[in-house]
N, CA, C and O atoms as CSV, one atom per row, in Angstrom:
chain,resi,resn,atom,element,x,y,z
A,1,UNK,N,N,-16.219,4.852,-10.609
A,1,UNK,CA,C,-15.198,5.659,-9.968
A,1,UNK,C,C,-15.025,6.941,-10.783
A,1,UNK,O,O,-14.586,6.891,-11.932
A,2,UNK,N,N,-15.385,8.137,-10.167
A,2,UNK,CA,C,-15.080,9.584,-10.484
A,2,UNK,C,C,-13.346,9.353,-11.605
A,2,UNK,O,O,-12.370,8.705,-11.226
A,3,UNK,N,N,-13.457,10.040,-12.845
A,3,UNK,CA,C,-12.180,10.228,-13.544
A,3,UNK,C,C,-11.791,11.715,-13.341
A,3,UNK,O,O,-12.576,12.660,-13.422
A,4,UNK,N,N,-10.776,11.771,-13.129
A,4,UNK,CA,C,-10.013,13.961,-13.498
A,4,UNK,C,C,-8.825,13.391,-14.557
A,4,UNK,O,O,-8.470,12.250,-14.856
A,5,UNK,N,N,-8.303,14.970,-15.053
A,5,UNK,CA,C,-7.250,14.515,-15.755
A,5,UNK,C,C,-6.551,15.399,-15.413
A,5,UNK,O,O,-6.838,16.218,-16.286
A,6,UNK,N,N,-5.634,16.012,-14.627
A,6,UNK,CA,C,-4.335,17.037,-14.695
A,6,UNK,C,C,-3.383,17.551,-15.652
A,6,UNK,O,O,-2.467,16.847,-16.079
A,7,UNK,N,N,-3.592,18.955,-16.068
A,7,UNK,CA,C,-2.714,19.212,-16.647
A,7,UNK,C,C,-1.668,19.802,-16.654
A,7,UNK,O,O,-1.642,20.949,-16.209
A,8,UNK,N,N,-0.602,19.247,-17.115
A,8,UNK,CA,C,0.715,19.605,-16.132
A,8,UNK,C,C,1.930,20.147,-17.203
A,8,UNK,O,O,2.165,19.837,-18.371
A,9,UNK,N,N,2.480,20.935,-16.427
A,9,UNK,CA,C,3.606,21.639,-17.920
A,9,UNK,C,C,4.466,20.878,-18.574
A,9,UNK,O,O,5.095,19.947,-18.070
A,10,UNK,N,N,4.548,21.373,-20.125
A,10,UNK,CA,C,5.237,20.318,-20.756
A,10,UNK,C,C,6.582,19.940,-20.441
A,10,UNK,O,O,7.076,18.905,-20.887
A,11,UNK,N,N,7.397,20.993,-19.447
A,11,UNK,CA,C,8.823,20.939,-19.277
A,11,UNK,C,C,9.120,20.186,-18.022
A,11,UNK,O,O,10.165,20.377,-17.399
A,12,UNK,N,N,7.845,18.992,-17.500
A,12,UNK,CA,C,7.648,18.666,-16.228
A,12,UNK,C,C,8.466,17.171,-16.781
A,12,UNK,O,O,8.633,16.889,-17.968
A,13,UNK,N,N,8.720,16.687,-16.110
A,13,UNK,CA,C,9.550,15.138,-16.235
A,13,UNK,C,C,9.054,13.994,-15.409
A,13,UNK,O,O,9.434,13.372,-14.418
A,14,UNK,N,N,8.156,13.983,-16.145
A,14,UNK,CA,C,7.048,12.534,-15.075
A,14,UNK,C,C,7.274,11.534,-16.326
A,14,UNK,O,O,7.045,11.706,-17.524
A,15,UNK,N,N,7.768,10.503,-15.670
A,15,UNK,CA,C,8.523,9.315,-16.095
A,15,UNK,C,C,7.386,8.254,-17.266
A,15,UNK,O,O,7.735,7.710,-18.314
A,16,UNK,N,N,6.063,8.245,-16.645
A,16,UNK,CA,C,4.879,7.822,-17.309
A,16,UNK,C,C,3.935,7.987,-16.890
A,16,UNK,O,O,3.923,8.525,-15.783
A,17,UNK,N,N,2.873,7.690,-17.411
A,17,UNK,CA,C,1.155,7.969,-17.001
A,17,UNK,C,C,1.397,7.279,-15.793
A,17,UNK,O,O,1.058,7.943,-14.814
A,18,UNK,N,N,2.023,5.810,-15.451
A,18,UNK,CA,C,1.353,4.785,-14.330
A,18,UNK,C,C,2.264,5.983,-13.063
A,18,UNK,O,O,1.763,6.442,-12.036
A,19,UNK,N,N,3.602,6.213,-13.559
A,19,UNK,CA,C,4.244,6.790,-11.952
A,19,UNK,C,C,2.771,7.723,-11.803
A,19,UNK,O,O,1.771,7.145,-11.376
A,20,UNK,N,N,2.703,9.177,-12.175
A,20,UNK,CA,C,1.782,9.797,-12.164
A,20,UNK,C,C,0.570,9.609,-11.517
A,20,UNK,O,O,0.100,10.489,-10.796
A,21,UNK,N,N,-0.123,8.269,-11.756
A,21,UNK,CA,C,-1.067,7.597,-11.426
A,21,UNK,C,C,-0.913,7.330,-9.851
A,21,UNK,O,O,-1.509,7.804,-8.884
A,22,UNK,N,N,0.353,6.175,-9.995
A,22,UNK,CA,C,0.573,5.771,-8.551
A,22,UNK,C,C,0.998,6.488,-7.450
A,22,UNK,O,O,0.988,6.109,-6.279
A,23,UNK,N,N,1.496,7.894,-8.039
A,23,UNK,CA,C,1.892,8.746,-7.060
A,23,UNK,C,C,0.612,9.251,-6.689
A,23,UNK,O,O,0.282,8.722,-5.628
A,24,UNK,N,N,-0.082,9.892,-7.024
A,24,UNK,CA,C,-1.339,10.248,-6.554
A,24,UNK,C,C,-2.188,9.330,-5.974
A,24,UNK,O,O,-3.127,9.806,-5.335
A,25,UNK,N,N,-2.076,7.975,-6.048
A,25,UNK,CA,C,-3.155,7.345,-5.583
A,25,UNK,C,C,-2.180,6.912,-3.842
A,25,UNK,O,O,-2.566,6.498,-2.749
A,26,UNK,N,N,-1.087,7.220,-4.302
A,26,UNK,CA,C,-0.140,6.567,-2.979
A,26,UNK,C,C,-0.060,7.769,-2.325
A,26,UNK,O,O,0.825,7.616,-1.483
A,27,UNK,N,N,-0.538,8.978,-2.243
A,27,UNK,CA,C,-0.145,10.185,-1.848
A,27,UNK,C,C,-2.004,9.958,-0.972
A,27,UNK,O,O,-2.462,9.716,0.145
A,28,UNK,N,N,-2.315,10.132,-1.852
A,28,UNK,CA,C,-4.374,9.842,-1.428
A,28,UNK,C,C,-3.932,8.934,-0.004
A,28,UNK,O,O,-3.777,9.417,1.118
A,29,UNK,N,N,-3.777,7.476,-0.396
A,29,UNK,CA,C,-3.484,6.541,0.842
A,29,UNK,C,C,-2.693,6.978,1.859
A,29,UNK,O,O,-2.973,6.792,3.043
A,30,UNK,N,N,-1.384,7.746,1.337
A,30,UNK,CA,C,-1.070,8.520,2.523
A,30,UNK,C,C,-1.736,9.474,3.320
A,30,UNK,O,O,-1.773,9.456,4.550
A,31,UNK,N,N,-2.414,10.546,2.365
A,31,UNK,CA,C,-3.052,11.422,3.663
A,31,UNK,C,C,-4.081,11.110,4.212
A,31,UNK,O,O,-4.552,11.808,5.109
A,32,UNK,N,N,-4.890,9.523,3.611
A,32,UNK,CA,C,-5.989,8.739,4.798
A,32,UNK,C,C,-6.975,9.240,3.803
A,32,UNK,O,O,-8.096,9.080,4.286
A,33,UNK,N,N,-7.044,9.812,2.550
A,33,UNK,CA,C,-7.880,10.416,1.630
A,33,UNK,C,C,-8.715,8.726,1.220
A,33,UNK,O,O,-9.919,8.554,1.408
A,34,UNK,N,N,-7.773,7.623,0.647
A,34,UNK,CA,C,-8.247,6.615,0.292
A,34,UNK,C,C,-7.920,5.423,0.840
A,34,UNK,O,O,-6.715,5.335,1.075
A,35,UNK,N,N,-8.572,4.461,1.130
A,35,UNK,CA,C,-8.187,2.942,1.811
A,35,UNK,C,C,-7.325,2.395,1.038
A,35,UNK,O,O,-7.473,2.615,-0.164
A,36,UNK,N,N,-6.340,1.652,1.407
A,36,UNK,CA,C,-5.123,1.012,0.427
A,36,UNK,C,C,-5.871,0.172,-0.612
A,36,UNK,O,O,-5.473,0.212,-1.776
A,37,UNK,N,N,-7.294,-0.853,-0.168
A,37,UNK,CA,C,-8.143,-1.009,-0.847
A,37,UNK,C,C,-8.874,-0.036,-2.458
A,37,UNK,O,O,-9.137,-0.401,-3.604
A,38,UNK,N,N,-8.934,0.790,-1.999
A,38,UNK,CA,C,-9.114,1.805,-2.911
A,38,UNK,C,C,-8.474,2.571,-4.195
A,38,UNK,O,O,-8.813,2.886,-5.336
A,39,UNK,N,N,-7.016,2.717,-3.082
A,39,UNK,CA,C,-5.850,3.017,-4.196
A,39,UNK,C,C,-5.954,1.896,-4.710
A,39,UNK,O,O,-6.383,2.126,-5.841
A,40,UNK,N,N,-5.815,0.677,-4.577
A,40,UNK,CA,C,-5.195,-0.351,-5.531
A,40,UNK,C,C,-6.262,-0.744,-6.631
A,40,UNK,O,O,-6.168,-1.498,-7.600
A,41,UNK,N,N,-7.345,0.052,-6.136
A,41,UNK,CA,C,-8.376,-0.355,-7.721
A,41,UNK,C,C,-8.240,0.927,-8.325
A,41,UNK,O,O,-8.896,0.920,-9.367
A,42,UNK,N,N,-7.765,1.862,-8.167
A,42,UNK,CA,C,-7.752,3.159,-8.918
A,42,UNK,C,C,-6.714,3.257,-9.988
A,42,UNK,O,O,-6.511,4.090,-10.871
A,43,UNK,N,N,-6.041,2.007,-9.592
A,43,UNK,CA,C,-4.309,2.102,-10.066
A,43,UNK,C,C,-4.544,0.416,-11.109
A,43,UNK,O,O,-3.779,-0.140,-11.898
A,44,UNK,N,N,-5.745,0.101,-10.692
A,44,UNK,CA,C,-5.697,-1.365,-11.385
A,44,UNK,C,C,-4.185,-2.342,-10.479
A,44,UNK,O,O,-3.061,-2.749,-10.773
A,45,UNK,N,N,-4.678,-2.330,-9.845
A,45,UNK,CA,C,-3.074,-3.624,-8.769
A,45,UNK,C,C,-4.159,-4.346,-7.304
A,45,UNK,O,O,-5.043,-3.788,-6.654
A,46,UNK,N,N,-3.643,-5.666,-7.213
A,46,UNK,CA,C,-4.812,-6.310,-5.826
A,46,UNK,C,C,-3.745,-5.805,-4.757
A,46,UNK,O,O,-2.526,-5.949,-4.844
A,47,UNK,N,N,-4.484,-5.154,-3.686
A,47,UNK,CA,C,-4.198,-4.491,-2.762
A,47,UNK,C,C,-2.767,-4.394,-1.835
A,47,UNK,O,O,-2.201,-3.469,-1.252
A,48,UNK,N,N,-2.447,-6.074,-2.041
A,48,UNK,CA,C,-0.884,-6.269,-1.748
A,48,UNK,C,C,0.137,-5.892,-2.137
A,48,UNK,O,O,1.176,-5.692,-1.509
A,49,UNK,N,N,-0.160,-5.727,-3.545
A,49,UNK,CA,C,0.997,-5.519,-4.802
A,49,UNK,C,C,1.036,-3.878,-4.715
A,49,UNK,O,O,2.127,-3.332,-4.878
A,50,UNK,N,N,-0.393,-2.904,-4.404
A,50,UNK,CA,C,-0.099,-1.704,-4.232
A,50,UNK,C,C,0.699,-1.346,-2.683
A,50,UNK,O,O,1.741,-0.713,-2.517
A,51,UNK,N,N,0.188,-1.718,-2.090
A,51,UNK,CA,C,1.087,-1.606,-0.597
A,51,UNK,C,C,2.386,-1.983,-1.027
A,51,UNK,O,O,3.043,-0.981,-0.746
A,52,UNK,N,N,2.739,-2.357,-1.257
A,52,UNK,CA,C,4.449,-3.165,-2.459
A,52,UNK,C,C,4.887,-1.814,-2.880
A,52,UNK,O,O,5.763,-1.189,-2.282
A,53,UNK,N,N,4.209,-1.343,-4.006
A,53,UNK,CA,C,4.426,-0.381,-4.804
A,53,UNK,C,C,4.250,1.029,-4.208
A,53,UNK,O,O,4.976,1.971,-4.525
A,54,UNK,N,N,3.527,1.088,-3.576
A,54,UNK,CA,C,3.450,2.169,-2.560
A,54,UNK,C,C,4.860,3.085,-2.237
A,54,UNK,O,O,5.180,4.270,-2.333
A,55,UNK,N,N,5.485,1.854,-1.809
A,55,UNK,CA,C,7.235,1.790,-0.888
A,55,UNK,C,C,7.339,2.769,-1.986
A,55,UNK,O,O,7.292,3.972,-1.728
A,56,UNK,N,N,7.425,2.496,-2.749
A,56,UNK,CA,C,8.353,3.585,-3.996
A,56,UNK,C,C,7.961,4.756,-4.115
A,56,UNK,O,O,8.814,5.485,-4.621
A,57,UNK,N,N,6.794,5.359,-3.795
A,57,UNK,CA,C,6.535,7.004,-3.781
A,57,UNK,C,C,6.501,7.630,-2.608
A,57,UNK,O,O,7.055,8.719,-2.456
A,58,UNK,N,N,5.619,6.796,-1.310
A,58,UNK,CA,C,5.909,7.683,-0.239
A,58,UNK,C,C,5.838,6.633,0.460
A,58,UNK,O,O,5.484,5.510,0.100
A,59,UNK,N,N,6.405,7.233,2.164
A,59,UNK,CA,C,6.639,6.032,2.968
A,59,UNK,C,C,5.009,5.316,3.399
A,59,UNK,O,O,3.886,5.815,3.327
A,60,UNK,N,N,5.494,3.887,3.882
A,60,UNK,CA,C,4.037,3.350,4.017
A,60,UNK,C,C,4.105,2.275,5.419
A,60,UNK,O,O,4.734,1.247,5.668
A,61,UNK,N,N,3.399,2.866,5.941
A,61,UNK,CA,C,3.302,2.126,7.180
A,61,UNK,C,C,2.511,0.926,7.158
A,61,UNK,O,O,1.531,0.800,6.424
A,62,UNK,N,N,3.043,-0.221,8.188
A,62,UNK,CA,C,2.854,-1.705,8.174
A,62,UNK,C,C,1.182,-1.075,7.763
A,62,UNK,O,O,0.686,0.029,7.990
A,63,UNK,N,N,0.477,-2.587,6.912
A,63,UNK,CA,C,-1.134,-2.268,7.494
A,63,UNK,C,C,-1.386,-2.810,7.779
A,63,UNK,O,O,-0.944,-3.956,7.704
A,64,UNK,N,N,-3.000,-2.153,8.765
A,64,UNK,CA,C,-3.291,-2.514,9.873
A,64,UNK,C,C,-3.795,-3.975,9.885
A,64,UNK,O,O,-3.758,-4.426,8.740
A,65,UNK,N,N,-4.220,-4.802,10.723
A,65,UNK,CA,C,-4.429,-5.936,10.818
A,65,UNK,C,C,-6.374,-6.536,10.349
A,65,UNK,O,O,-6.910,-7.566,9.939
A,66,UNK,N,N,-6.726,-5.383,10.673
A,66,UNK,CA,C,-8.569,-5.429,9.996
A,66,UNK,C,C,-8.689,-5.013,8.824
A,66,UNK,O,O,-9.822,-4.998,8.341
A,67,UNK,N,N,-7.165,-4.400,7.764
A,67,UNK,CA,C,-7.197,-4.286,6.469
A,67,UNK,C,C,-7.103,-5.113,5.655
A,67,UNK,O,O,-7.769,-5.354,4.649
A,68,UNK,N,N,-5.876,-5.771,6.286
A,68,UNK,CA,C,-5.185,-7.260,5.552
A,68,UNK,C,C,-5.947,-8.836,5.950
A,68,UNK,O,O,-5.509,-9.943,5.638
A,69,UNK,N,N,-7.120,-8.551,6.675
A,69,UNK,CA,C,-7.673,-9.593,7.307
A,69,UNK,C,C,-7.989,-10.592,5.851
A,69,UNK,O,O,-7.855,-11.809,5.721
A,70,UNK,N,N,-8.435,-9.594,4.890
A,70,UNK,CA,C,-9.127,-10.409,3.812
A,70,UNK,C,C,-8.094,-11.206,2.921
A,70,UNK,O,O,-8.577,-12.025,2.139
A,71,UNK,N,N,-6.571,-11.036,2.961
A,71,UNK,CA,C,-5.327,-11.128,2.098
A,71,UNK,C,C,-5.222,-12.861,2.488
A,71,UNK,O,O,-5.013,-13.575,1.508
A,72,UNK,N,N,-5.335,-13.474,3.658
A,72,UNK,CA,C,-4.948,-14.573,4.298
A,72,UNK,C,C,-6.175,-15.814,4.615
A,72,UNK,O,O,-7.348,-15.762,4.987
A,73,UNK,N,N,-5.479,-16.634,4.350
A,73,UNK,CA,C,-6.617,-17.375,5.037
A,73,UNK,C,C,-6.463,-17.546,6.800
A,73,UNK,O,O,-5.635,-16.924,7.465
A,74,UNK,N,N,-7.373,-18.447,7.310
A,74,UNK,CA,C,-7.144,-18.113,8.879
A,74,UNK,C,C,-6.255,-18.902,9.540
A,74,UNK,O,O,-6.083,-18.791,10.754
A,75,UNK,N,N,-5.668,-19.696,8.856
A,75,UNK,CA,C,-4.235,-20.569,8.764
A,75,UNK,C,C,-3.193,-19.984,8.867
A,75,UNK,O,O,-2.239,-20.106,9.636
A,76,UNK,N,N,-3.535,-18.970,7.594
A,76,UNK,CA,C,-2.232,-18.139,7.429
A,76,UNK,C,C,-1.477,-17.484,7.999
A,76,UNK,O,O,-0.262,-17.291,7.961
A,77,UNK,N,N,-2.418,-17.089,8.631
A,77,UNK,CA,C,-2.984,-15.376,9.575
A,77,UNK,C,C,-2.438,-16.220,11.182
A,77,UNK,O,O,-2.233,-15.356,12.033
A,78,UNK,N,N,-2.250,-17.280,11.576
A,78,UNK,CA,C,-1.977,-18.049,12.526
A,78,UNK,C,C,-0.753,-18.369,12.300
A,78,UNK,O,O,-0.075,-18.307,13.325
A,79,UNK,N,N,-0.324,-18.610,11.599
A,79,UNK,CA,C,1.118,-18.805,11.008
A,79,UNK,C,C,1.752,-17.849,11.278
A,79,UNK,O,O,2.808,-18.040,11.881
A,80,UNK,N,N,1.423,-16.705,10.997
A,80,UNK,CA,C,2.531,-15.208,10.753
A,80,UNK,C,C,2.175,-14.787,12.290
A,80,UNK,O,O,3.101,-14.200,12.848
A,81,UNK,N,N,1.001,-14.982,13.071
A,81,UNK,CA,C,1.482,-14.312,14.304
A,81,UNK,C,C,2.055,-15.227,15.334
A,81,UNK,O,O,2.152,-15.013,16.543
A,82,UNK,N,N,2.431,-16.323,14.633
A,82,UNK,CA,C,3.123,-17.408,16.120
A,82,UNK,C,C,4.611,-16.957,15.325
A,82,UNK,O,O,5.407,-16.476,16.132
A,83,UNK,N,N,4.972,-17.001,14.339
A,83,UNK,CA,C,6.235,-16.187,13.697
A,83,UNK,C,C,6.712,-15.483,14.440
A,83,UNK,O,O,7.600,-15.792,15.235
A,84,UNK,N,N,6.107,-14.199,14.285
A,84,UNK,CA,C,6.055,-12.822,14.914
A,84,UNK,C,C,6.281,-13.155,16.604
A,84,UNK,O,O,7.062,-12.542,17.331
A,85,UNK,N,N,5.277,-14.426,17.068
A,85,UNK,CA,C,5.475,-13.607,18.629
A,85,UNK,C,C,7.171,-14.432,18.455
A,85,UNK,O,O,8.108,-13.841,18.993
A,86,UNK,N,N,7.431,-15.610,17.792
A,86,UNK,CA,C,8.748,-15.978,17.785
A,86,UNK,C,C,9.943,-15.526,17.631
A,86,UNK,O,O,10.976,-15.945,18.154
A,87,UNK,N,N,9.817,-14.753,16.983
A,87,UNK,CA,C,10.821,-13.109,16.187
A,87,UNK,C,C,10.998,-12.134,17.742
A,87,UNK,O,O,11.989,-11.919,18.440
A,88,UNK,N,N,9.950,-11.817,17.836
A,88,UNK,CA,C,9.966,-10.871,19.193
A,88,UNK,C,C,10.516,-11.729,20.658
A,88,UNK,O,O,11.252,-11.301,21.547
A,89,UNK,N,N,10.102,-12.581,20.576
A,89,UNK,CA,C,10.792,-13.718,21.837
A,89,UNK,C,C,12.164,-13.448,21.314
A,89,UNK,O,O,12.932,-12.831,22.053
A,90,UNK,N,N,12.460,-13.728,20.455
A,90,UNK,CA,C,14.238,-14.004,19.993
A,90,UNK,C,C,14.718,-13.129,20.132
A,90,UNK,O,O,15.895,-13.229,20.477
A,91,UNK,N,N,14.038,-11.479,19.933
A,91,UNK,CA,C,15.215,-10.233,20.034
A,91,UNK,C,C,14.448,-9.557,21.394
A,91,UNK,O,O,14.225,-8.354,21.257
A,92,UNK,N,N,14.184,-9.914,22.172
A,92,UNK,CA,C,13.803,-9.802,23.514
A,92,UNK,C,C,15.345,-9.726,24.031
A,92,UNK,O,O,15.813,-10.835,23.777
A,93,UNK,N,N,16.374,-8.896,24.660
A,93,UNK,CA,C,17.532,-9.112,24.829
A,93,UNK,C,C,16.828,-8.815,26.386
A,93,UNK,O,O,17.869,-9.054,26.999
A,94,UNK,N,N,15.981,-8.520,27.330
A,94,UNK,CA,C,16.162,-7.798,28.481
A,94,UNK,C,C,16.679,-8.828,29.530
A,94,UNK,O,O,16.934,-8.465,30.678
């Protein structure tokens, strides 16, 4: 993986190397620059825990379902969408 290093003014107030880090790699995932896959090895975190961490620099939309395919087993993944259609049945008010 390509390294850069930024240099940034000393009177700047970046909290630590990792915010720094994760902001850029969560900024990348935001503009579609990198796969959430991607950020989360750039940042050293397994892909869940960056989507987690994400929340904290910029907003992050659900992901998609052929991203997270690999996160679950196929049990799992059966589990959360009989949930889901159960959740949506329940606030179905029409």
């Amino acid at each position: 993986m390509p390294f850069i290093t930024i240099e940034l003014p000393d009177n700047l107030n970046v909290p630590s190397n990792w915010d720094a880090r994760m902001f850029v790699a969560a900024k990348m995932y935001e503009a579609g620059i990198l796969s959430s896959d991607q950020a989360a090895k750039s940042v050293g975190l397994p892909q869940p825990k960056f989507i987690e961490s994400a929340r904290d620099y910029v907003p992050v939309d659900p992901v998609p379902e052929s991203e997270s395919e690999s996160w679950f087993t196929p049990e799992e993944r059966a589990k959360f969408k009989e949930n889901r259609r159960r959740l949506e049945q329940d606030l179905d008010f029409s």
